[in-house]
Backbone as CSV, one residue per row, in Angstrom:
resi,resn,N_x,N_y,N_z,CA_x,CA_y,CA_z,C_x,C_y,C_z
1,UNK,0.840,-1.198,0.000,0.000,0.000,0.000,0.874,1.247,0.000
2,UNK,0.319,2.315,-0.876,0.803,3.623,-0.847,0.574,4.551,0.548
3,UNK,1.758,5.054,1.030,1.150,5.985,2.189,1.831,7.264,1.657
4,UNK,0.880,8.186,1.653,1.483,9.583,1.487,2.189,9.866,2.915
5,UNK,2.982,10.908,2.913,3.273,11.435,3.943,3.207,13.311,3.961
6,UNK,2.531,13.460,2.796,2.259,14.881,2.855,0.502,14.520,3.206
7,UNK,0.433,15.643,4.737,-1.497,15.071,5.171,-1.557,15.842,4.828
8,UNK,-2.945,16.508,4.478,-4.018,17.203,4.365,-5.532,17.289,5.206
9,UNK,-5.661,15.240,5.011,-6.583,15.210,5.667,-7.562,14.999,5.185
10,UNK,-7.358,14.370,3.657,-7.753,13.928,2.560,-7.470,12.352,2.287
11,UNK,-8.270,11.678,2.408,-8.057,10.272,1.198,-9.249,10.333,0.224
12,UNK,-8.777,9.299,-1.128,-9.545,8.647,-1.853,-10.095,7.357,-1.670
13,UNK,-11.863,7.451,-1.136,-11.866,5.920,-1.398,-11.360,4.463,-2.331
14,UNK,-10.288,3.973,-1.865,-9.769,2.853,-2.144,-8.248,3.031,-2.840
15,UNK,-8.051,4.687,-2.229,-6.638,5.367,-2.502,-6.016,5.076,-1.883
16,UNK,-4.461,5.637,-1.725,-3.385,5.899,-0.964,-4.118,6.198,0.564
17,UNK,-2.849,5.859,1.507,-3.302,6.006,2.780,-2.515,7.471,2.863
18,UNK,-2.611,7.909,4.040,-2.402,8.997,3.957,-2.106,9.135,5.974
19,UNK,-0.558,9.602,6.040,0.276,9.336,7.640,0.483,11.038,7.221
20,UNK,0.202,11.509,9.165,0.769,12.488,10.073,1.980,11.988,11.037
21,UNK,3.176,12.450,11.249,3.744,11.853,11.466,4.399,13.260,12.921
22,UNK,3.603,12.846,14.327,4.038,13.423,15.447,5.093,12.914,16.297
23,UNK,5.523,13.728,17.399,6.670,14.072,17.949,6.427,12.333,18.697
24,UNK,5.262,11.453,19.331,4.888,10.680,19.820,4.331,9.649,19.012
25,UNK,3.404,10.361,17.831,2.848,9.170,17.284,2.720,8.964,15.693
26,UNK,2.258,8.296,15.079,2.508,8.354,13.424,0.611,8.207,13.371
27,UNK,-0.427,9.137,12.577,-1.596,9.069,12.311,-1.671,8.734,10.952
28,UNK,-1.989,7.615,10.623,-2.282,6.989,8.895,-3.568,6.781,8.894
29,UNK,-4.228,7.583,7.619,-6.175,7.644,7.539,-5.850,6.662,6.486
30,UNK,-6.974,6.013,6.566,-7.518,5.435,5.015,-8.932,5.404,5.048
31,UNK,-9.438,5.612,3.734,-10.731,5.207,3.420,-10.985,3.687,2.993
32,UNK,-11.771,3.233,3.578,-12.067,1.572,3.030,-13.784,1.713,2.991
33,UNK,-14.129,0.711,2.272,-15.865,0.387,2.195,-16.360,0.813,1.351
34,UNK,-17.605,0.601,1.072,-18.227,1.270,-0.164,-19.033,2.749,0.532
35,UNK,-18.761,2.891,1.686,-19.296,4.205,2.658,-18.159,5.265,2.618
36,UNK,-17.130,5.224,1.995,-15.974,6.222,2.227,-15.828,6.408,3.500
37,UNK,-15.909,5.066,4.376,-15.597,5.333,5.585,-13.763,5.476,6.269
38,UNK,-13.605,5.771,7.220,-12.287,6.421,7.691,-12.061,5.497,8.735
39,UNK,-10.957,4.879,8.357,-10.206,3.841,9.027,-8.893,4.842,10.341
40,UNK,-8.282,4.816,11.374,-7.021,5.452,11.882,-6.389,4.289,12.230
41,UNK,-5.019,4.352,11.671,-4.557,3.691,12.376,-3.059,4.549,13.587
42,UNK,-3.008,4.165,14.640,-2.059,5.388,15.725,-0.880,4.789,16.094
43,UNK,-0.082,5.171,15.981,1.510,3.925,16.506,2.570,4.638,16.979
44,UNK,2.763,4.464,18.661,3.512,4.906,19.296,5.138,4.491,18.605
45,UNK,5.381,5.812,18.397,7.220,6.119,18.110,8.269,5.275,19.015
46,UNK,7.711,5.428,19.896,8.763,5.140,20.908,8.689,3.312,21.462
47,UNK,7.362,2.665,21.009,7.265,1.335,21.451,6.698,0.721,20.237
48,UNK,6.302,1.115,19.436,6.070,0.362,18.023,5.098,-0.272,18.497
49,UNK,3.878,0.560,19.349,2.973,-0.826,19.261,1.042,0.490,18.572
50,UNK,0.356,-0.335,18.151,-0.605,0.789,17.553,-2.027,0.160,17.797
51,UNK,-2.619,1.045,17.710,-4.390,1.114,17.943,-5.305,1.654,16.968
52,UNK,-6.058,0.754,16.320,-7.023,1.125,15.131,-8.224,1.932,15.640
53,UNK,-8.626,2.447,15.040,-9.924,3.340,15.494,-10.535,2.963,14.182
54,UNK,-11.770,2.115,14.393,-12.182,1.457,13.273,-12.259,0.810,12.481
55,UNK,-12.279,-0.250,12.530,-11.971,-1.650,11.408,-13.361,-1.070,10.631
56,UNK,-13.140,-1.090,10.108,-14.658,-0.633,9.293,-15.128,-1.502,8.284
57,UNK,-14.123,-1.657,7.164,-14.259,-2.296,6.138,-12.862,-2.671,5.503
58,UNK,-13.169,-3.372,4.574,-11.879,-4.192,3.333,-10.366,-5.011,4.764
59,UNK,-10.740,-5.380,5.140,-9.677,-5.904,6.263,-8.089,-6.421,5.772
60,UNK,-8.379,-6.598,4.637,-7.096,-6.748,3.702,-6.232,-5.350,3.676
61,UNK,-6.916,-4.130,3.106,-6.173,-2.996,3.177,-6.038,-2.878,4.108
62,UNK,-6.857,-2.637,5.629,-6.124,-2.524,6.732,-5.253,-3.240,6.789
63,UNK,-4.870,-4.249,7.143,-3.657,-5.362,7.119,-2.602,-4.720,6.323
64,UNK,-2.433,-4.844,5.185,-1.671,-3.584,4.269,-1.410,-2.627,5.087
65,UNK,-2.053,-1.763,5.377,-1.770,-0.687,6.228,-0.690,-0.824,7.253
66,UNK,-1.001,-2.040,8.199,-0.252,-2.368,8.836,0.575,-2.789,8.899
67,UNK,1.063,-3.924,8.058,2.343,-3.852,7.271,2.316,-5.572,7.595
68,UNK,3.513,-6.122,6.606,3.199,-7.523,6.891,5.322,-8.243,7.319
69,UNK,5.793,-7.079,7.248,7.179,-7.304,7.936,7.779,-7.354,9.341
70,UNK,8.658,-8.160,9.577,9.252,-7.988,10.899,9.113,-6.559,11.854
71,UNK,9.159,-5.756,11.072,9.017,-4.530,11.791,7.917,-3.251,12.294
72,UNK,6.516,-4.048,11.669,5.518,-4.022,11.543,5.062,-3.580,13.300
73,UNK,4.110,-2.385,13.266,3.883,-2.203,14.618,3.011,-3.581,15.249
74,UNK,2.791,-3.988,16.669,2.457,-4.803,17.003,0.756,-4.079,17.187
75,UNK,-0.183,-4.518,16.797,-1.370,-3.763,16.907,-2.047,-4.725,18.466
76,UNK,-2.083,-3.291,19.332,-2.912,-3.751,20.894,-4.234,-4.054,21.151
77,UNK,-4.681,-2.840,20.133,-6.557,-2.219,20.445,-6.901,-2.508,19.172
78,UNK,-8.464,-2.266,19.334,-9.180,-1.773,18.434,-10.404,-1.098,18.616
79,UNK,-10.562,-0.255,18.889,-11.514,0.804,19.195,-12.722,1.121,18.187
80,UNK,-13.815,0.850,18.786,-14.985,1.195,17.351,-15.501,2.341,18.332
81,UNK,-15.967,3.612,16.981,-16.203,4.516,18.267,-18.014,4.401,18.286
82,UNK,-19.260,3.621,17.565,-20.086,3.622,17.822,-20.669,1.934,16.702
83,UNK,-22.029,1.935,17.130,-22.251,0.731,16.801,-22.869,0.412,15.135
84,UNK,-22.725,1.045,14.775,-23.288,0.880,13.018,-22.499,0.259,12.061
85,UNK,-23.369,-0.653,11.896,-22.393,-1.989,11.120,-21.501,-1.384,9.846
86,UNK,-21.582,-0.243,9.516,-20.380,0.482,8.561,-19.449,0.572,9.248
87,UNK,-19.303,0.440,10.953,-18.322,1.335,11.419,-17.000,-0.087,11.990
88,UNK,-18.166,-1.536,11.480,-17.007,-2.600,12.145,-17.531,-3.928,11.325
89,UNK,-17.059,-3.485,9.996,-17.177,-4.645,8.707,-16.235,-5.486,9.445
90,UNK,-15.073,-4.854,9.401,-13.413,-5.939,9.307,-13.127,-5.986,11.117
91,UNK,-14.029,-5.338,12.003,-13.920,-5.595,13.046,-13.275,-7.159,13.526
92,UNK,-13.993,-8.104,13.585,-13.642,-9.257,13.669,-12.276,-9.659,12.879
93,UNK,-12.371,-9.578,11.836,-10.927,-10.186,10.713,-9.749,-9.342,11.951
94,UNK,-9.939,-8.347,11.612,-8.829,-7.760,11.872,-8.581,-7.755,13.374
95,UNK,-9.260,-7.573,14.509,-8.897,-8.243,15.596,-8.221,-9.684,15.736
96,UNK,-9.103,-10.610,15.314,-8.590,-11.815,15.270,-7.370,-12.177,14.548
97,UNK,-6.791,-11.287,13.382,-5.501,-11.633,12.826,-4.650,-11.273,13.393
98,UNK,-4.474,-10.546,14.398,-3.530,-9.947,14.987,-3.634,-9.739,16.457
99,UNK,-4.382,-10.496,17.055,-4.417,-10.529,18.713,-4.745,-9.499,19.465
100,UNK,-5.707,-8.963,18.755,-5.602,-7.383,19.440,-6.840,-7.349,20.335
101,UNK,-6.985,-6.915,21.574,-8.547,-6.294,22.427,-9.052,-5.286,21.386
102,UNK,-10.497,-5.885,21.455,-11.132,-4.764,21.026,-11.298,-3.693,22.044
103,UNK,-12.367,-2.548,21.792,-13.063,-1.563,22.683,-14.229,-0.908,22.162
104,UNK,-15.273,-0.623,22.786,-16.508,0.227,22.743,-17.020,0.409,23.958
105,UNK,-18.217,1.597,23.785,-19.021,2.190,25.336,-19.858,0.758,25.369
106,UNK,-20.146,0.162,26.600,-21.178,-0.337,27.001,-22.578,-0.383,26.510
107,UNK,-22.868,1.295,26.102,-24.334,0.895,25.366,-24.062,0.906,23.915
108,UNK,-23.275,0.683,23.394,-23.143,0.760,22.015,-22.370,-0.979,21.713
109,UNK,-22.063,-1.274,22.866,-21.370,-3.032,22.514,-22.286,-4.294,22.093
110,UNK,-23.637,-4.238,22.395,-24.322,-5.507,22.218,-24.707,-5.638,20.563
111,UNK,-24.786,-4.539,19.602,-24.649,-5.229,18.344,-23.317,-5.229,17.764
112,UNK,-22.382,-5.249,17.914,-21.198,-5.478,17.800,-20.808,-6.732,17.312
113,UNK,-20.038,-7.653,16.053,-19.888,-8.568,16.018,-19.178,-9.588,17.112
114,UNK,-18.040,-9.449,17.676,-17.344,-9.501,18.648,-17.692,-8.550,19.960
115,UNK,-18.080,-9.056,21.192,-17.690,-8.309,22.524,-16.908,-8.263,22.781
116,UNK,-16.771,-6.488,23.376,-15.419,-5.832,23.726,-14.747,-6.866,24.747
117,UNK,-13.393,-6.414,24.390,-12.853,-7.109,25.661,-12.664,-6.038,26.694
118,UNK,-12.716,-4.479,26.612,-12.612,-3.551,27.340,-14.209,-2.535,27.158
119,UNK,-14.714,-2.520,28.026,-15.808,-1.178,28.084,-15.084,0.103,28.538
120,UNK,-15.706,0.779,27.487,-14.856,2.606,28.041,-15.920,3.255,28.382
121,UNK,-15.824,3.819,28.940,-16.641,5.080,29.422,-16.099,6.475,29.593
122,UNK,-16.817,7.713,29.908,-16.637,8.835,29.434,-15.600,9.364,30.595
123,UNK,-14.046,10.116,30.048,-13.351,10.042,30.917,-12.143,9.174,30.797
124,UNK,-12.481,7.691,30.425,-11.967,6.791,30.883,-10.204,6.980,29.599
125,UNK,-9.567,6.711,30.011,-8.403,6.496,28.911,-7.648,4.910,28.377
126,UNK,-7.438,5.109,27.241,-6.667,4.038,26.462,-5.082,4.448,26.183
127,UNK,-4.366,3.360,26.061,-3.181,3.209,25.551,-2.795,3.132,24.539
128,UNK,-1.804,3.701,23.664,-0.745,3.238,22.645,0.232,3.332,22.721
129,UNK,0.653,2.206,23.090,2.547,2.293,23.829,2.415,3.550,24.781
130,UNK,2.973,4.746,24.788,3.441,5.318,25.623,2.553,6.145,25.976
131,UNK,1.510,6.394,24.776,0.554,7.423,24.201,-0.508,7.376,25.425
132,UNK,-1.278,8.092,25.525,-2.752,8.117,26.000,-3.627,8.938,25.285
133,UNK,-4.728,8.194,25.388,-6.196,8.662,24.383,-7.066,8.799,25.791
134,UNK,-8.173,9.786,25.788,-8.793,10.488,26.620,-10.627,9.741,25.993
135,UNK,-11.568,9.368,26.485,-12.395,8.964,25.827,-13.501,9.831,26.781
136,UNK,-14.167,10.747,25.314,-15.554,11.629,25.337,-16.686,10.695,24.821
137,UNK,-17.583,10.832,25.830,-18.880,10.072,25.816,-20.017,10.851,24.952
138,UNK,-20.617,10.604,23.540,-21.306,12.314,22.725,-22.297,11.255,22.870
139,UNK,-23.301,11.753,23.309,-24.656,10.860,23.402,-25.520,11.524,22.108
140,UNK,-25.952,10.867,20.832,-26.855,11.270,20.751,-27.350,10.442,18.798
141,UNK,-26.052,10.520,18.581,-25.790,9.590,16.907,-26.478,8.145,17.205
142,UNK,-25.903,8.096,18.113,-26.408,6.822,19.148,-26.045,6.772,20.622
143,UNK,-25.958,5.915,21.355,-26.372,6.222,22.666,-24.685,5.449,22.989
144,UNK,-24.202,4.953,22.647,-23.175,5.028,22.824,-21.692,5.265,22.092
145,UNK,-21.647,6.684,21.354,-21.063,7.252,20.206,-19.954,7.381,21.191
146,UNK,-18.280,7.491,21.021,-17.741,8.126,21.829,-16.421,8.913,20.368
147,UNK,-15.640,9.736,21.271,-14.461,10.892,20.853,-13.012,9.947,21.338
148,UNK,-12.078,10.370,20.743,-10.600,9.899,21.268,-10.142,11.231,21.157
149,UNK,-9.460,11.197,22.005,-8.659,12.854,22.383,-7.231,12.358,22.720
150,UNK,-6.181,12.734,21.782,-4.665,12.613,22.251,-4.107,14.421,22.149
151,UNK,-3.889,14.375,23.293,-3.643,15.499,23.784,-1.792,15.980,23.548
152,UNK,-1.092,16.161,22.450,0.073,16.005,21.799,0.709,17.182,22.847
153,UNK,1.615,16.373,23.571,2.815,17.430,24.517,3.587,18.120,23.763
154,UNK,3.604,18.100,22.214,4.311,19.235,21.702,3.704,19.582,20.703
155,UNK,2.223,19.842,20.280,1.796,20.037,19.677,-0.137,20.524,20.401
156,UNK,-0.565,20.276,19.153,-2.398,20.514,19.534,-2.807,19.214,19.750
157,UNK,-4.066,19.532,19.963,-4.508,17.991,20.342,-5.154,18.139,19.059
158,UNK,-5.343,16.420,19.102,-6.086,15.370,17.873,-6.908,14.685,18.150
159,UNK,-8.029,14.949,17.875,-9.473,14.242,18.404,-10.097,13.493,17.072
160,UNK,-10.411,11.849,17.459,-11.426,11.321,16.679,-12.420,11.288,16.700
161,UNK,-13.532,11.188,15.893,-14.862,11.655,16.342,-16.087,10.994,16.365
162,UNK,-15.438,9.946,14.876,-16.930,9.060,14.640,-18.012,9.921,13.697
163,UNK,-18.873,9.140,13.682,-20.080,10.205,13.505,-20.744,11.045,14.158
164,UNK,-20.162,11.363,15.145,-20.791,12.238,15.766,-20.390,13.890,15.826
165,UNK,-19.034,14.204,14.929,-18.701,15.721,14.609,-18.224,15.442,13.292
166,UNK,-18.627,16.357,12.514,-17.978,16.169,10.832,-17.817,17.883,10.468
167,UNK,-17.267,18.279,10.011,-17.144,19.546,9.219,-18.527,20.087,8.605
168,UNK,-19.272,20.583,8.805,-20.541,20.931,8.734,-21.865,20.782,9.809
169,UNK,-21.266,19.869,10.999,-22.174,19.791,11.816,-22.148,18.633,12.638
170,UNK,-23.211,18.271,13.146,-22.727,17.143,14.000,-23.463,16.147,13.409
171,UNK,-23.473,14.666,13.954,-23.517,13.493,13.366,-25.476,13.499,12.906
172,UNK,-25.837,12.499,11.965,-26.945,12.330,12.042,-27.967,11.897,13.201
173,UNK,-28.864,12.176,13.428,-29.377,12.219,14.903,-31.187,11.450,14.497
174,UNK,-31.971,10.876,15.266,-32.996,10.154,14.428,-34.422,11.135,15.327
175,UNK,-34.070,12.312,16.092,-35.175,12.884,16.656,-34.485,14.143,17.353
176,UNK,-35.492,14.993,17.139,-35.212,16.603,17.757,-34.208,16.308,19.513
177,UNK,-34.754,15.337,20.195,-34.111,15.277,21.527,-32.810,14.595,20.987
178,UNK,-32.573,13.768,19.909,-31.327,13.246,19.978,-30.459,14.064,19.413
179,UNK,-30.443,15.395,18.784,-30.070,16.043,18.057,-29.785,16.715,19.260
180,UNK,-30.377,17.137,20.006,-30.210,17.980,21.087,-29.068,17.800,22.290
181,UNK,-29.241,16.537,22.327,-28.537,16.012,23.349,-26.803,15.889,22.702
182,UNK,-26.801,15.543,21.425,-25.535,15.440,20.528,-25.296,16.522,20.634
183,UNK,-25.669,17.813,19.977,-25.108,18.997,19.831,-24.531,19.584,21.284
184,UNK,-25.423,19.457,22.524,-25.368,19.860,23.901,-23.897,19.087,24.037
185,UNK,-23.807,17.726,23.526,-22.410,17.479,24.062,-21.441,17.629,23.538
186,UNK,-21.666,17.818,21.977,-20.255,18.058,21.279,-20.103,20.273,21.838
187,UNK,-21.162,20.415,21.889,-20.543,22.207,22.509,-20.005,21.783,24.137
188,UNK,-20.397,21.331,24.756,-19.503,21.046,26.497,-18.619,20.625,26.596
189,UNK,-18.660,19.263,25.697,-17.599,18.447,25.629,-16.319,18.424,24.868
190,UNK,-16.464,18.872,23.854,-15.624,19.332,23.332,-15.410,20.989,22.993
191,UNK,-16.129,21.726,22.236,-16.085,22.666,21.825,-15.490,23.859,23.312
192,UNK,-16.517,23.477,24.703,-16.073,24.053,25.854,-14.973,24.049,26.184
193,UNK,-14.307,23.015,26.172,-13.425,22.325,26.679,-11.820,22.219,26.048
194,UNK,-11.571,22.619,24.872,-10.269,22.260,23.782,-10.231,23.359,22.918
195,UNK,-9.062,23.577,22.427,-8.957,24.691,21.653,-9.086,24.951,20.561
196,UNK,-9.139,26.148,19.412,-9.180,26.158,18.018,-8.607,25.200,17.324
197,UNK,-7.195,25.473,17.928,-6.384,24.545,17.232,-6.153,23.031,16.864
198,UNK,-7.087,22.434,18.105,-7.732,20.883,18.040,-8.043,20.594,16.467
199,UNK,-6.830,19.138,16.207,-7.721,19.209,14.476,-8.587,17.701,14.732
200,UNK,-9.769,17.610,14.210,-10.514,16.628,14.262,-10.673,15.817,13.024
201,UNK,-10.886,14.390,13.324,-10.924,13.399,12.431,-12.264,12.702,12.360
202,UNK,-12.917,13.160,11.280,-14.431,12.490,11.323,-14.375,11.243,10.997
203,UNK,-15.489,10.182,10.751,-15.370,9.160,10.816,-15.816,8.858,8.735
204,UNK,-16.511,9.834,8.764,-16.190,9.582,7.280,-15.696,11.192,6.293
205,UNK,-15.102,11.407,5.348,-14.330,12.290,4.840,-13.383,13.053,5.063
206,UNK,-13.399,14.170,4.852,-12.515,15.138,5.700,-12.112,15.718,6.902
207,UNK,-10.951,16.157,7.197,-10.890,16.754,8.558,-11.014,17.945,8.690
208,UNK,-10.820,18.501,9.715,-10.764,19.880,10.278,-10.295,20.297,11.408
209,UNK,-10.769,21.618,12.143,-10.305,21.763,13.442,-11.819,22.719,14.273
210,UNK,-11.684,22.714,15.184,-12.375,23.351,16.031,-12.358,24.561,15.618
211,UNK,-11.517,25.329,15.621,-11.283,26.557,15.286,-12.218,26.733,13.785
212,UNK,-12.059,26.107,13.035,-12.679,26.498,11.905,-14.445,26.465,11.810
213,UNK,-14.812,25.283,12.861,-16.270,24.892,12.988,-17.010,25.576,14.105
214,UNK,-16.277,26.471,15.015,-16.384,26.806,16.271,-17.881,27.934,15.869
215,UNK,-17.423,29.129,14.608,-18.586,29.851,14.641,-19.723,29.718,13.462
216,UNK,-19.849,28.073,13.446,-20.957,27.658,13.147,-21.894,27.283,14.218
217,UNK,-21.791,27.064,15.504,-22.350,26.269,16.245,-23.765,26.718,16.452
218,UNK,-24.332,27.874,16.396,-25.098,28.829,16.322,-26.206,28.371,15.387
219,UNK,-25.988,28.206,14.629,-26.469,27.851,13.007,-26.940,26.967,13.002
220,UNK,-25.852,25.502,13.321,-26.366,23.961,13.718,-27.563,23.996,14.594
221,UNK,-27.713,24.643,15.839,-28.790,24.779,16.690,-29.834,25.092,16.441
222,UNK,-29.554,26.046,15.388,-31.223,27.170,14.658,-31.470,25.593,13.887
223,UNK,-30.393,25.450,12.882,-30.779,24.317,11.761,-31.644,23.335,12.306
224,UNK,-31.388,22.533,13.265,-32.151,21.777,13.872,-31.489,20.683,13.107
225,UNK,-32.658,19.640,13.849,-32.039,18.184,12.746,-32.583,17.750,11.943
């Protein structure tokens, strides 16, 4: 597999992968599925070991991704950040090829192909090698949607999001209260809470940052869902 190393923050479904490469960790997106969904894969510098955020689909390119040489990070986790069967096609394959714990919230684990071997909750943190991920609980895409927050000691922080924040608004919501409750948490929870400079990784297309989505929030609220 092709990995760019110039990000943007851009892939092509069934393109080149596409690596950020921080002071702690290396961030490689890919798109896999017929959903242009957004695969992460995260791999601590310093211990070579990494955590998927999303098996989603094509489990082969992930694998690719990951590499199939001696030197290949050792993959720990696998993190789905909510329960919609787009979001954990290769869930299973790809856990099982490589020994890895999965992870999801509690109310989002029972349609899941595989049960977690770890429940997270809001607050709660994960590992990558040396790394730590911060886990935001966004109630509202579904009831158990969650955020990854790596908070970069020499840099901004990098938040994943799922469907529940995308560059235009927040995730799809199936009723005025669930819309409500999503938006209420992505403004507390995140938006309150982290800075412009936070760049975020949606779960399908492009990225962004806080800073850029910050004085829409207004708008989203009038918009409704």
């Amino acid at each position: 597999m092709n990995i760019a190393d110039t990000y943007t923050g851009h892939v092509e479904p069934g393109g080149d992968a596409a690596r950020r490469t921080l002071d702690g960790l290396t961030i490689t997106k890919l798109s896999v599925g017929p959903m242009d969904n957004n695969a992460y894969l995260l791999v601590c510098r310093e211990e070579n070991e990494a955590l998927l955020i999303d098996a989603a689909n094509d489990p082969e390119r992930i694998s690719d991704l990951i590499g199939h040489g001696p030197d290949r990070p050792a993959l720990r986790t696998v993190v789905t950040t909510h329960q919609h069967p787009d979001h954990w096609q290769a869930l299973g394959a790809v856990a099982g090829a490589n020994g890895a714990n999965t992870a999801a919230h509690p109310l989002d684990a029972e349609p899941l192909p595989v049960p977690p071997d770890f429940l997270v909750e809001h607050g709660d943190t994960l590992k990558v090698g040396a790394a730590t991920l911060e886990v935001i609980h966004l109630r509202g895409h579904t009831p158990g949607s969650i955020a990854l927050l790596y908070r970069d000691p020499k840099g901004h922080g990098h938040l994943f999001t799922g469907d529940s924040l995308f560059p235009g608004g927040v995730g799809k919501t199936s009723s005025p209260e669930d819309f409500k409750s999503l938006l209420d948490d992505v403004s507390a929870r995140i938006f309150d809470e982290l800075p412009d400079d936070t760049w975020f990784y949606p779960g399908h297309g492009d990225d962004s940052t806080l800073g850029e989505q910050r004085p829409h929030l207004a708008e989203w609220r009038e918009r409704g869902w």
